[in-house]
N, C-alpha and C positions, 0 to 999 in steps of 0.2 A: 361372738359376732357383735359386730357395735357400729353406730353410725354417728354423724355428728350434725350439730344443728346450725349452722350459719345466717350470715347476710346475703347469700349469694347463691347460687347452684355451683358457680365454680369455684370451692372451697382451696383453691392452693392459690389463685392470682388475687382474689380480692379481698381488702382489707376488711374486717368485721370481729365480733365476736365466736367463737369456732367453742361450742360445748358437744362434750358427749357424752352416749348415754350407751350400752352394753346391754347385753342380755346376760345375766349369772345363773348360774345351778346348773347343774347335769342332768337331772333329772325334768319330768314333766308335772304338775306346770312350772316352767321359769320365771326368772321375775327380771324385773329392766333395775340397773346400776343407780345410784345416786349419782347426777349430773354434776362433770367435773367441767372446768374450762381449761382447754389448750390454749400453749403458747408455744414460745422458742426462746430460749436461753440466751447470753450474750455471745457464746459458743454454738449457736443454732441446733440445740438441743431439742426432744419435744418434751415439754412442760406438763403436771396436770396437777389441778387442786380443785375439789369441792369447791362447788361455785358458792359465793359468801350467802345467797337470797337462804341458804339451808340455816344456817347464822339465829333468822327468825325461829327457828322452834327451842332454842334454846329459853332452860327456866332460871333465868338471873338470879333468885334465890337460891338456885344450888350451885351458884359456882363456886368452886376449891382450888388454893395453889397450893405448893408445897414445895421446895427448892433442897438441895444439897450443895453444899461447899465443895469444891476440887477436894477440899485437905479430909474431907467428912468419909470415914467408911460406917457403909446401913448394908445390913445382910436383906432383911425387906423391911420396908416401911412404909405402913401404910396411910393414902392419902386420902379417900372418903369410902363412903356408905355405898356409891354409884348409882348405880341402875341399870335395867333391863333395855332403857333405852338414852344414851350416852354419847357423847362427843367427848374423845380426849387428844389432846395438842399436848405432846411433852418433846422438850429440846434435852440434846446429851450433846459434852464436848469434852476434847480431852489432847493432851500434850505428847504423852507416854502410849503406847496398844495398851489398850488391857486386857490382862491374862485372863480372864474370866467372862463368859456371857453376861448379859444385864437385861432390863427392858422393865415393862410395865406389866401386868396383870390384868385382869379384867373380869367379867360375870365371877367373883368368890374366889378369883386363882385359876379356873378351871379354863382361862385361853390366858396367854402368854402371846406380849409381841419382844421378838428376841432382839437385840445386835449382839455379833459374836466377829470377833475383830482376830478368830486365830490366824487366818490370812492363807489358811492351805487351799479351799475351795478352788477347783479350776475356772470358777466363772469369774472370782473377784483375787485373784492372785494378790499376797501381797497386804488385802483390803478385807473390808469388813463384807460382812451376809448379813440382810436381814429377814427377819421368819415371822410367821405368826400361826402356831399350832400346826407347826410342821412345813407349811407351805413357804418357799424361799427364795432370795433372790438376792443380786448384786447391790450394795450399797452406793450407789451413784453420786459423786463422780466417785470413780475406784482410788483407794488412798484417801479422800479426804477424811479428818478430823473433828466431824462434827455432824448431828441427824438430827434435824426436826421430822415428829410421827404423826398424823393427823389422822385419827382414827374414830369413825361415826359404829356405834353398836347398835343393831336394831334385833335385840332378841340373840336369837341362832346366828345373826349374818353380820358377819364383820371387815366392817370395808377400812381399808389401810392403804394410806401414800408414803412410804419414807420420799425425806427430800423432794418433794414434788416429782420425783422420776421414778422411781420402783414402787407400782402399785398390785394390790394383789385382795382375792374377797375369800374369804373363808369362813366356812360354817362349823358351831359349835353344836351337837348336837346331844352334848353331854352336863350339860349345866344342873348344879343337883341339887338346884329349885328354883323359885320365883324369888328367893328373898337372897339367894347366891349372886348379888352385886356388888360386892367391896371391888375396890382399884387399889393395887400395888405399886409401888416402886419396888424391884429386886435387882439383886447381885452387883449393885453399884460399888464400886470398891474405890481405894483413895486414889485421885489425878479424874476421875470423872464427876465432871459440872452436871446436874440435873435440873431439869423444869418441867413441870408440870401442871397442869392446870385442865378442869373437865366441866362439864355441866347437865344435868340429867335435860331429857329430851324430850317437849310436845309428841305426840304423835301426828303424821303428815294428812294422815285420813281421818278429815272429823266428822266422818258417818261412822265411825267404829271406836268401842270404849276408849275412853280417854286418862291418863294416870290420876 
């Protein structure tokens, strides 16, 4: 379930800013999504990306880049220490499919956000799948050549956009400890571009301990 926040009541004719906000977990109690903003594409697609004000809790002293050449093959390589609580943006491009899955890492290894470009999937024929600890979905548009990931980690809950269009939240409830935060890069093979970049996160509530 999810609604959206506008200028208007009637959210499809007038122009404004259009954010929404979702209800996540299966269980009782839920919790409400990290606020993204809609748009539409030049294609009249619908659009979603964490809205920038989240931007603020980032801690400038831990931001990390780390990059891979097209011609560079890394089985995994690792890019920082992380954290429990995390923003990572990593861009992948490439000329050739590649045979083999890739993605990033996250809490010590123990969540994986995948692309897998084998192209048998009936949802993405052809095209790549993107995943993150099992949970998956079409790489958008289908066929294209190229995925920026935008992924905010708050503990167990990991909220993830490929391309602004395939967003998806999943819980890790396996992380095997508090100090289990390194961030990977893996399975990048040669003909795939990487980028990378993350920064450990404020907490949003500052009535409750702070890192």
């Amino acid at each position: 379930m999810a609604r959206t926040l506008g200028s208007d009541p009637n959210q499809v004719a007038k122009n404004g800013r259009r954010v929404l906000l979702g209800w996540i977990g299966g269980g009782s109690p839920a919790s409400q999504s990290l606020a993204r903003d809609l748009s539409l594409s030049s294609e009249y697609e619908l659009l979603q990306a964490f809205v920038p004000e989240l931007q603020m809790l980032r801690q400038p002293a831990t931001e990390e880049t780390t990059s891979v050449a097209e011609e560079e093959v890394v089985g995994t390589l690792a890019h920082s220490a992380g954290s429990l609580q995390l923003e990572v943006v990593a861009s992948f491009s490439w000329t050739e499919t590649p045979k083999a899955p890739f993605g990033v890492s996250v809490l010590g290894g123990s969540s994986k956000m995948t692309i897998d470009c084998a192209g048998t999937d009936p949802s993405a024929p052809n095209g790549c799948m993107v995943s993150v600890d099992g949970k998956s979905g079409p790489l958008m548009p289908i066929g294209t050549k190229s995925v920026t990931m935008h992924s905010i980690v708050d503990h167990e809950i990991i909220e993830t956009i490929y391309n602004n269009r395939t967003a998806m939240v999943t819980y890790n409830k396996k992380i095997p400890s508090a100090s289990s935060t390194s961030v990977a890069l893996w399975g990048t093979s040669a003909g795939v571009k990487a980028d990378i970049k993350t920064w450990s996160l404020d907490a949003a509530n500052n009535l409750g301990p702070q890192p």
